[in-house]
PAPASE-683361 format. One record per residue (C-alpha): x, y negated, z negated. Coordinates in pm, whole numbers, padded with zeros to 5 digits, always signed. Each point is the difference from the previous one (the first is absolute). Layout:
! PAPASE-683361
XYZ ...
END
This chain:
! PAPASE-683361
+08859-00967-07328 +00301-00216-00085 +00233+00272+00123 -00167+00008+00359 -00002-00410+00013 +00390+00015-00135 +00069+00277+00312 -00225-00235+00215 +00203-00336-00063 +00333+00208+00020 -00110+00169+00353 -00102-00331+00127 +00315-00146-00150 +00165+00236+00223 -00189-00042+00308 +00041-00397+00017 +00384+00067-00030 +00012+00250+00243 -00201-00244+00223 +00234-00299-00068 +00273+00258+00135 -00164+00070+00294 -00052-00367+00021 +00325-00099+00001 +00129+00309+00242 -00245-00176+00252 +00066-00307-00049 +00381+00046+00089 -00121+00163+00332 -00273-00335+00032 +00278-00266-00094 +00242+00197+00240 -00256+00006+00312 -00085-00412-00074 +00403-00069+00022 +00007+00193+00305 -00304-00188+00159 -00198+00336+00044 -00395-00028-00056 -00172+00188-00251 -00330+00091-00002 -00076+00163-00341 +00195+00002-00374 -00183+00290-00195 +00074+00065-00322 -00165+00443-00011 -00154+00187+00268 -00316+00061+00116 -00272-00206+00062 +00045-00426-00148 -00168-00076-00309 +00046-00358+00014 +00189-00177+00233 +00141-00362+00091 +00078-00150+00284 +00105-00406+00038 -00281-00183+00176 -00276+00242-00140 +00079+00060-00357 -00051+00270-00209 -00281+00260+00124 -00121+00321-00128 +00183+00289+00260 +00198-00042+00303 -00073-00327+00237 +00229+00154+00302 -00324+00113+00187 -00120-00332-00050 +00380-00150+00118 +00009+00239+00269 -00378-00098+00149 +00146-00341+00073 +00387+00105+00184 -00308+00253+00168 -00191-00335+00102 +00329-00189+00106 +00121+00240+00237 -00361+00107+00139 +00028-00423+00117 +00346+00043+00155 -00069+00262+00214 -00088-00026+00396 -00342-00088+00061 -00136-00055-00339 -00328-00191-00043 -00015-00364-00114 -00203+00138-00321 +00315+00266-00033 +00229-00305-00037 -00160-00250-00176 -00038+00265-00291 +00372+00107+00079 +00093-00411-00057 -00193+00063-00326 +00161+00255-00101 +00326-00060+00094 -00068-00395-00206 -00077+00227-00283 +00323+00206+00009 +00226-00269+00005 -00130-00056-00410 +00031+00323-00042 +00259+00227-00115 +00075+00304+00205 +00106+00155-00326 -00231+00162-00281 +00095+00064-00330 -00151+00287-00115 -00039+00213-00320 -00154+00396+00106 -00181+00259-00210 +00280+00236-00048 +00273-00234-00234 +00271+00201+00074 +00223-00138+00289 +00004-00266+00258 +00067-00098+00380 +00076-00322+00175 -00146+00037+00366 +00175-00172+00283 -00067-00060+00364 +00167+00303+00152 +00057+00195-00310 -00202+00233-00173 +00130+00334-00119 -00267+00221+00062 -00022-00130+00336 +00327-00044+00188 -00199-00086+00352 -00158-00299-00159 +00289-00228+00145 -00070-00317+00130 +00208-00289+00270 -00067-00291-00172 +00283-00203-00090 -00031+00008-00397 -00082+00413+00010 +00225+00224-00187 +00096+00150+00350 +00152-00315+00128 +00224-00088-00265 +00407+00097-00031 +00050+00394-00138 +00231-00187-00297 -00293-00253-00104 -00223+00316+00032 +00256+00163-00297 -00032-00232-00227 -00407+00015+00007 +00045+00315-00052 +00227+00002-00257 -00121-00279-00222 -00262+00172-00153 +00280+00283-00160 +00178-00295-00075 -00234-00238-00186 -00102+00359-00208 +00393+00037-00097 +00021-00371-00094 -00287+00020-00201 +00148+00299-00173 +00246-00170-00075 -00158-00271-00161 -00244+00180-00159 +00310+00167-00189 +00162-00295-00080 -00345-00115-00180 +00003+00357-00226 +00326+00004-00064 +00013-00379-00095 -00327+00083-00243 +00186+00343-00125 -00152+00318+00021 -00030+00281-00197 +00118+00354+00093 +00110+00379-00139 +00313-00025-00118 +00337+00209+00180 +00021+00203-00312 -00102+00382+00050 -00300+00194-00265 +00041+00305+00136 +00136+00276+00157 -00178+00247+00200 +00172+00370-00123 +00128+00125+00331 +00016-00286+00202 +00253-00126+00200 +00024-00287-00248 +00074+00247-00273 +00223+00215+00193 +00209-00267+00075 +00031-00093-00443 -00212-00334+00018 -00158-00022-00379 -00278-00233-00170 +00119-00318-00064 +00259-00036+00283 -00030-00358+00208 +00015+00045+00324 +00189-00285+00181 -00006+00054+00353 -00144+00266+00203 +00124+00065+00356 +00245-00313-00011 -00238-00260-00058 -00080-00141-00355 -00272+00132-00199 -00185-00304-00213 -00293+00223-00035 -00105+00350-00034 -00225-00090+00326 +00340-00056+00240 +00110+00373-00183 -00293+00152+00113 -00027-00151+00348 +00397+00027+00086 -00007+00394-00099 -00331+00049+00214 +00148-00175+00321 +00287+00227-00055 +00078+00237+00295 -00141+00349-00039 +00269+00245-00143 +00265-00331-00070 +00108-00081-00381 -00044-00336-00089 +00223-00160-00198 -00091-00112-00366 +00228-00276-00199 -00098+00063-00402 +00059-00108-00347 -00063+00204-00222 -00033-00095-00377 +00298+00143-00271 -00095+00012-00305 +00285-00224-00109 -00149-00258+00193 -00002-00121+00357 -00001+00184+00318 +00174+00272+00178 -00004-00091+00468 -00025+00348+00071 -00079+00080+00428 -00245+00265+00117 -00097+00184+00279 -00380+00142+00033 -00126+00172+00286 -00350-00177+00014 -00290+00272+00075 -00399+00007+00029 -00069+00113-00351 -00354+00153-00105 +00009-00220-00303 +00042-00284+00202 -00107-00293+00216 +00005+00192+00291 +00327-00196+00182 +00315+00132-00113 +00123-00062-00307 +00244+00098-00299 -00262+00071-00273 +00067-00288-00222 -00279-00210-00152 +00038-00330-00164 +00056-00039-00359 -00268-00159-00255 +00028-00203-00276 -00133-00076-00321 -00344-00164+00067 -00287+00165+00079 -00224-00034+00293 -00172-00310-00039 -00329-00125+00021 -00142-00028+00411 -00264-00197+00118 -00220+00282+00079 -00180+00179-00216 +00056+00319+00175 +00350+00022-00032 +00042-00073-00350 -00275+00298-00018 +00263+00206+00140 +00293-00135-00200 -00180+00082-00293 -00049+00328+00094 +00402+00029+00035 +00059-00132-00336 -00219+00198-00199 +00105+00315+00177 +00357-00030-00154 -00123-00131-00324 -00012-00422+00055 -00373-00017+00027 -00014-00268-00296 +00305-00212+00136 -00106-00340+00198 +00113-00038+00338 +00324-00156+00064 +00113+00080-00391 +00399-00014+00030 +00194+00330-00187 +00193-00142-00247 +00099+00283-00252 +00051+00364+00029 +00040+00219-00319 +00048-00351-00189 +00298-00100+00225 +00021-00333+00201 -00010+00061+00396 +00323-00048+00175 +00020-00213+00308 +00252-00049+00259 +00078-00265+00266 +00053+00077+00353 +00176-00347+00087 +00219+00077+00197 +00203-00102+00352 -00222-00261+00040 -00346+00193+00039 -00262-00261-00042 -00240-00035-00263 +00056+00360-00174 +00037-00060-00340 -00080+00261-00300 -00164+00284+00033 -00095+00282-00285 -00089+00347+00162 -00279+00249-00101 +00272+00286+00025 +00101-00141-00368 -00399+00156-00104 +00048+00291+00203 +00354+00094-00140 -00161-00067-00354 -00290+00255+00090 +00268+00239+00148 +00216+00063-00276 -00329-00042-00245 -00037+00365-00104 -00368-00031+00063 -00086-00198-00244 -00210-00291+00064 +00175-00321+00111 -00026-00338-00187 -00043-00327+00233 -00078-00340-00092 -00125-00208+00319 -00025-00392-00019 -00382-00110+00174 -00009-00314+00198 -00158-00207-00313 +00327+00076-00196 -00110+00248-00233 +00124+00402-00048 -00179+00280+00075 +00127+00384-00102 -00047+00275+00211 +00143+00339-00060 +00038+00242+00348 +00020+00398-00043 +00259+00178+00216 -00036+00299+00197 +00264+00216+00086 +00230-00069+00271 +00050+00323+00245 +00251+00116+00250 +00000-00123+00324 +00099+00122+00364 -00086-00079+00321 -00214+00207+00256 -00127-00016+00397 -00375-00122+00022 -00026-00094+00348 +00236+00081+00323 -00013-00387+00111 -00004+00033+00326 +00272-00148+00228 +00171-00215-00362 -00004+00359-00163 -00119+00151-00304 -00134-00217-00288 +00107+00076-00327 -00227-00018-00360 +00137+00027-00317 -00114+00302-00210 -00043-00003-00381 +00093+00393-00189 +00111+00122-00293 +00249+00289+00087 -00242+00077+00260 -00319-00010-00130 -00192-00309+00115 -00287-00202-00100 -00340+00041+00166 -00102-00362+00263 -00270-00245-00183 -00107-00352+00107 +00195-00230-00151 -00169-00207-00292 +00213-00290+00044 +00024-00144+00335 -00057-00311+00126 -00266+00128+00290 -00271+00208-00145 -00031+00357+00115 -00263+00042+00351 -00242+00245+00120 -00189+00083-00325 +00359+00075-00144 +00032-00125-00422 +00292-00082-00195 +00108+00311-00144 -00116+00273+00195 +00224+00310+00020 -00013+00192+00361 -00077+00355-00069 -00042+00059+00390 +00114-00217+00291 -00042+00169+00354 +00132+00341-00058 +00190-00034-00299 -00056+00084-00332 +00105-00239-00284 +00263-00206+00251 +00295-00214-00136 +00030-00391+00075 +00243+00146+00287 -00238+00315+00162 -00318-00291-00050 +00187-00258+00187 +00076+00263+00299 -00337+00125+00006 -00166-00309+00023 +00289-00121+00263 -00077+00324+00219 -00344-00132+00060 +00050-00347+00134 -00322-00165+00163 -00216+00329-00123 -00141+00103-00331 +00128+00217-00288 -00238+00174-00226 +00104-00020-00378 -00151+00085-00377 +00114-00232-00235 -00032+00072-00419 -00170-00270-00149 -00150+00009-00386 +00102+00366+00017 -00225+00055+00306 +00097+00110+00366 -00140-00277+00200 +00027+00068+00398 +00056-00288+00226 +00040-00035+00404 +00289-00233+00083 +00084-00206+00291 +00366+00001+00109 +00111-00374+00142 +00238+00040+00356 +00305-00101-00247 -00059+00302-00218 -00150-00202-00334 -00349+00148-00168 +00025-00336-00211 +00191+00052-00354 +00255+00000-00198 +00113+00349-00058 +00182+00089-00383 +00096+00303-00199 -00289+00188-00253 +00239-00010-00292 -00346+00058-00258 +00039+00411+00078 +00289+00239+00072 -00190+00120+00266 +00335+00043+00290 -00042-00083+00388 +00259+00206+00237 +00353-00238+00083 +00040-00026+00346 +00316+00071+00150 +00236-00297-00167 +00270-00169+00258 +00234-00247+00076 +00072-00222+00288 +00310+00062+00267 +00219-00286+00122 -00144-00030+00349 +00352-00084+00248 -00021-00365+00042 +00169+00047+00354 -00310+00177+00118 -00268-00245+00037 -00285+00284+00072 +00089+00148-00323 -00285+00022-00260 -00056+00047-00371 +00064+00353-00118 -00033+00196-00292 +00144+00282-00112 -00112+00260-00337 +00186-00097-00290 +00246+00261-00107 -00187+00131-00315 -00354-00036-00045 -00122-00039-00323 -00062+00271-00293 -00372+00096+00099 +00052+00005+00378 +00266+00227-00020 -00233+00290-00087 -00067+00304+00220 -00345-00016+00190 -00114+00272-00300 +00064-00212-00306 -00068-00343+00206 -00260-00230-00265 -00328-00033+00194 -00148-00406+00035 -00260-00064-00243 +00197+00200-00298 -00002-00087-00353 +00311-00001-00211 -00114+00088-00331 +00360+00093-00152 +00341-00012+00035 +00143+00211-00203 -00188+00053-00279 -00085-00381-00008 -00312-00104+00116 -00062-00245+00277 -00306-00245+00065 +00100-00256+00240 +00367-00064+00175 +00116-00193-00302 -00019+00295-00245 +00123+00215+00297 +00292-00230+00071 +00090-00002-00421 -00015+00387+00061 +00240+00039+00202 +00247-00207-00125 -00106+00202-00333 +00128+00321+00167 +00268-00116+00192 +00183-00243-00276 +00257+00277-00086 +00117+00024+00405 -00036-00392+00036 +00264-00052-00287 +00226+00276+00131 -00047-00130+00396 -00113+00365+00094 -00316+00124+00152 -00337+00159-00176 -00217+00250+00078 -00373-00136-00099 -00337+00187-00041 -00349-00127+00103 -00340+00094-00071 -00234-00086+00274 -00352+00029+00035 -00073+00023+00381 -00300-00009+00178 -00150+00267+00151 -00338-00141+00096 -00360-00060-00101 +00176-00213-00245 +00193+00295-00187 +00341+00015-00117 +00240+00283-00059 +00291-00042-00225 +00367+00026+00154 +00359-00024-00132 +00262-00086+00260 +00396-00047-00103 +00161-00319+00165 +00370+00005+00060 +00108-00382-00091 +00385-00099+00143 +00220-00188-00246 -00050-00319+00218 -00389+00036-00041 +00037+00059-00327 +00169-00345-00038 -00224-00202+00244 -00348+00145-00233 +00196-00140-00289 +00101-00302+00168 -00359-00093+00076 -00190-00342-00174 -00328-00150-00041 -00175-00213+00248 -00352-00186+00040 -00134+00072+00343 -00068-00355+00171 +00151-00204-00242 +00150-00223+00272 -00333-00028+00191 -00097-00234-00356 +00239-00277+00068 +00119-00282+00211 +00238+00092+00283 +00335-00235-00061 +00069-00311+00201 +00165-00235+00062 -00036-00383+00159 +00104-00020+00348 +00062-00388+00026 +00186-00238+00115 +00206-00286-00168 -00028-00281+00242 -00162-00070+00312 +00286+00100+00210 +00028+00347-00202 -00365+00003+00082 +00046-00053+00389 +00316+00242-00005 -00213+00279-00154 -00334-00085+00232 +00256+00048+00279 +00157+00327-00106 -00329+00162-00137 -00157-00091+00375 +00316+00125+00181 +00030+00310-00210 -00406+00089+00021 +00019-00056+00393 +00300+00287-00001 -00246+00235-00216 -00273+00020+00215 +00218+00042+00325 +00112+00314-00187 -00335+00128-00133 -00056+00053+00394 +00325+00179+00056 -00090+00202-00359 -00345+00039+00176 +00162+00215+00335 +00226+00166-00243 -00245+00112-00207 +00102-00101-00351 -00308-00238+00003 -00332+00078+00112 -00269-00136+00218 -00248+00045-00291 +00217-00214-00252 -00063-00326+00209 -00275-00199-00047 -00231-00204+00230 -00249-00282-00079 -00243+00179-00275 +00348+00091-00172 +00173-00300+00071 -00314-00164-00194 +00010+00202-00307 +00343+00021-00081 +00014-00387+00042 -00368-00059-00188 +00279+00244-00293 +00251-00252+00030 -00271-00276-00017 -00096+00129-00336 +00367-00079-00134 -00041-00342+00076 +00013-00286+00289 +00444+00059+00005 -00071+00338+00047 -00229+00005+00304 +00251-00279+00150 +00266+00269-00025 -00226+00277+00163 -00124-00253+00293 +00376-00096+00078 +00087+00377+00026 -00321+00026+00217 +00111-00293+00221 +00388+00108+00069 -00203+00386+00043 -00242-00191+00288 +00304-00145+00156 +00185+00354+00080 -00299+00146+00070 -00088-00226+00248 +00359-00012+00173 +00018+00364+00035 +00026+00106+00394 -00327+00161-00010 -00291-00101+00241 -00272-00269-00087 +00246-00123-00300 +00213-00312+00052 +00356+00228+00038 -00156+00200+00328 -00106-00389+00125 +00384-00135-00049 +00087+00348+00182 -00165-00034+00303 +00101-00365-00004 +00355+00137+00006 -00064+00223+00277 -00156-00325+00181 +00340-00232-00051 +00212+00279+00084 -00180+00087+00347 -00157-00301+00058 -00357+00135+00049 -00268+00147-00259 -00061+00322-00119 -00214+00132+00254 -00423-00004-00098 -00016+00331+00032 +00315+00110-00226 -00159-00269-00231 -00355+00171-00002 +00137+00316-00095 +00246-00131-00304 -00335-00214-00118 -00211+00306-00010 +00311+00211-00146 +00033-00254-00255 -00423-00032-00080 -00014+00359-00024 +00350+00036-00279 -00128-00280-00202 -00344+00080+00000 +00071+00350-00078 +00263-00121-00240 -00230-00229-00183 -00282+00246-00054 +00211+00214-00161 +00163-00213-00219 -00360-00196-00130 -00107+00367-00063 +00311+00108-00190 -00079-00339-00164 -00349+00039-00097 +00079+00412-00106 +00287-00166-00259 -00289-00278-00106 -00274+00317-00093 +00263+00183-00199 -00001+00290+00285 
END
């Protein structure tokens, strides 16, 4: 109940700022159209029929009172015309006695509270024949005084952009730090040699204060054109190294779905804290205990691992405001990785000040590559990292540690044992599978508490069942690897090139065997050697067992398994098959740590405080955040007929409204920040050259000064009904792309 009344006050938060925008759009073009002595008839605030409305003379009345308004100019000119009766113009003198205390303009607030009109004599953009002679009609005034009505409304939303940033960025806001997590194996950001912990200080020539202006510069990159990454990277001496990349941004499958480098944001040391609604700390909870924190209190800080002091680091530096010290979650992870497998000793600090112990259990770390699990379309093939050990992978499960609970009857935990037609499918094969059946169904059987349980599931248009897929590492039961690649260099001369992959030059161990030895999906390893196996630690410690004589003289090894592959009705034959290991795989399987899958899902993303020191700094910033978002979403258009963004990322009004209702929940800075980015949105938007918006108005008025007549009513008919027909189309499918993202779909 308190959840639904939090998401209520947040939505309608949302709403009242997104009406204030509208408001002041409107009232630019209202202000504009008084200075230029042009008479309005209606300021509406939403479409649709009029709730309330207000007009001077009458007050405020429930609806519209322009039928009322109208009834009288009716009565007026029914007495001036030729031949009217004397009772025709005494209730014309009425009438017209009445006017003259009356407004002819109504203030008006409609059903639908997303966007606004003014309506002037001789101007209505649904209706270019409603023109009119009179001397204060929108017709009769110069083309230039014309512009600016037409323009103020863009330009009141850019000045109160602008001010709206210089109001967050006086009050300081919080956001993720420049400092990069993680890495995504075979992406373009690992191709390229970015690592964890590098601080990424301009992207694309512009400075990077946040992680945010990373991510946004790299997606408005041009398709197939590196972007250009200034670094420091930590020594271990202390201070930073300015090293200069070079990326080739691309639409990864592990990704937002814009392009993008396949870097995430680093964490630090405190753990999620506590929300405001109960449902979300339900699901935090869930993340914590599934890595072993269950019994630690939200927003407990890390402040010993293995009985050492955390290290922290400053990134002060050229002037970046409000950074300060940071202390990453890599220094757990690195603990866990070289931790042998033995469990790892924390000591978190809980808000109230006192220490709480926790101790986390590692699993092994495996090999990774990278493999093809969708063709992409015109951006090219998306790329998914793939987890092996020489070859042998682990079978797909739901993850139990993600922040969004699993969907469609799915638990944490469940192991696929059949999804479409494959048998026992890696993380990989399941992700293809389920992204060959976009907008259909897949039929799967799922092992839960040892049982085959058989479920029906709906595929969303984006490809996404709903969960988080991880590696069965309980079981040496071995998937198939699919073919492992890596990424060619598109030619940045040729703008139509796309992504392309290529087959790496040596596939691992277990997929180079001959179709008559290949290992089946759904086998067992139950030995290497004569070591026996249980799960893909013990099979891992094998391994390295039977290869440690090769791995200390750098030469290859020749190792035996004992499988026990399925041959149906639940039965099991037992198999030996000889893998032939290179000397450079027998290095990388000795090479390989420990890890705790989701570990950085458990804590606090990094950030820093983007605020100003002064009024002026505050101004200077407003100004260049306004100037720099206006530039952004000119070029999500131009990414738009490229193709590097797509129609279904946007979001209209039922999107619009959640994300800000999210940024709502942050606090009253926050939604601020998200209505100013809103507002400068609004003002491109509405001064693109596209029909019914302000741009195609300030168009035709071009045409207009430049020939010195109109656009002809009929050519204006047709660009009106053009215009209806993209935007309505254009809006439907937006809202529904919105409300399939709001069900999970």
């Amino acid at each position: 109940m308190l959840d639904s009344l939090f998401t209520f006050w947040n939505v309608l938060l949302m709403v009242l700022g997104f009406g204030f925008i509208v408001f002041v759009h409107e009232a630019g073009h209202f202000l504009a159209a008084r200075w230029a002595g042009i008479r309005v008839h209606a300021f509406a605030i939403g479409f649709g029929q009029a709730l309330v409305s207000f007009r001077k003379g009458w007050g405020v009345q429930k609806g519209s009172s322009e039928a009322r308004y109208m009834a009288l100019v009716a009565t007026v000119q029914k007495a001036d015309r030729a031949g009217a009766s004397a009772e025709d113009i005494e209730a014309g003198h009425r009438a017209a006695s009445e006017l003259k205390r009356i407004s002819p303009c109504e203030y008006r607030l409609n059903w639908i509270p997303f966007g606004g009109y003014v309506k002037m004599l001789g101007q209505e953009d649904l209706n270019p024949q409603a023109t009119s002679a009179a001397p204060d009609s929108y017709q009769n005034k110069p083309v230039w005084k014309r512009m600016v009505v037409i323009s103020a409304g863009v330009i009141m939303n850019v000045i109160l952009a602008a001010i709206l940033f210089v109001v967050v960025f006086q009050a300081g806001m919080r956001e993720p730090a420049p400092v990069i997590g993680a890495v995504q194996p075979g992406s373009p950001a690992e191709q390229v040699g970015l690592l964890p912990g590098d601080v990424v200080r301009s992207a694309g020539g512009e400075q990077t204060v946040t992680f945010t202006d990373l991510f946004i510069e790299v997606a408005m990159t041009k398709r197939d054109t590196p972007v250009t990454l200034e670094v420091d990277r930590p020594l271990e001496s202390g201070g930073y190294q300015r090293l200069e990349f070079n990326p080739v941004p691309e639409r990864l499958a592990q990704g937002p779905g814009v392009l993008a480098i396949g870097v995430w944001p680093d964490s630090g040391l405190q753990l999620v804290g506590e929300k405001r609604r109960a449902s979300v700390n339900e699901k935090n909870r869930t993340v914590l205990t599934g890595i072993g924190l269950g019994d630690v209190p939200f927003g407990s800080r890390l402040v010993e691992i293995e009985g050492e002091a955390i290290e922290r680091r400053s990134l002060e530096r050229e002037g970046v405001p409000g950074v300060g010290e940071y202390a990453s979650v890599r220094q757990l992870i690195d603990a866990i990785d070289e931790s042998g497998g033995e469990p790892v000793d924390a000591v978190f600090e809980s808000p109230d000040g006192s220490r709480v112990s926790a101790s986390l259990q590692p699993e092994v770390a495996l090999q990774r590559g990278t493999t093809i699990v969708d063709s992409g379309g015109r951006a090219g093939p998306t790329s998914w990292p793939q987890q092996h050990l020489i070859g042998l992978a682990p079978v797909m499960r739901v993850a139990d540690w993600s922040l969004q609970p699993p969907q469609q009857d799915l638990q944490p935990g469940d192991v696929f044992k059949r999804l479409g037609s494959l048998s026992w499918p890696s993380v990989a094969d399941g992700v293809r599978a389920i992204r060959s059946r976009k907008g259909e169904s897949i039929e799967a059987v799922v092992v839960r508490d040892g049982q085959d349980v058989p479920l029906s599931l709906d595929v969303s248009i984006e490809g996404t069942v709903g969960f988080t897929p991880a590696s069965d590492l309980s079981i040496a039961r071995v998937s198939t690897v699919p073919q492992l690649v890596e990424r060619i260099e598109p030619d940045p001369e040729d703008a139509d090139a796309v992504a392309e992959f290529r087959p790496i030059g040596e596939p691992p161990a277990a997929a180079r065997l001959g179709a008559l030895d290949s290992i089946r999906a759904g086998s067992i390893v139950a030995r290497v050697g004569d070591a026996t196996v249980t799960d893909f630690e013990s099979m891992r410690a094998a391994l390295r067992d039977a290869t440690e004589g090769a791995f200390d003289s750098g030469a290859g090894a020749a190792v035996t398994l004992t499988l026990q592959t399925p041959i149906g009705s639940g039965e099991t034959v037992e198999e030996s098959v000889t893998l032939e290991l290179r000397p450079e795989e027998v290095k990388a399987l000795h090479n390989l740590g420990w890890e705790v899958q989701g570990i950085d899902t458990a804590f606090e993303t990094i950030e820093v405080l983007v605020q100003a020191d002064s009024v002026t700094g505050a101004v200077a910033m407003g100004v260049s955040r306004t100037k720099r978002v206006l530039k952004q979403t000119y070029l999500t258009f131009q990414r738009l007929f490229e193709g590097t963004v797509k129609v279904n990322q946007l979001q209209g009004p039922v999107g619009i409204t959640h994300t800000g209702s999210l940024f709502a929940e942050r606090g009253f800075i926050y939604l601020l920040y998200f209505l100013a980015l809103i507002s400068a949105n609004l003002a491109v938007i509405n001064f693109l050259p596209l029909p019914i918006v302000d741009g195609g108005q300030f168009l035709m008025l071009c045409y207009e000064g430049i020939v010195k007549k109109p656009v002809p009513i009929i050519v204006q008919n047709v660009i009106t009904l053009c215009g209806l027909l993209f935007i309505g189309s254009l809006f439907l499918f937006i809202t529904f792309n919105d409300i399939v993202r709001l069900l999970g779909a």
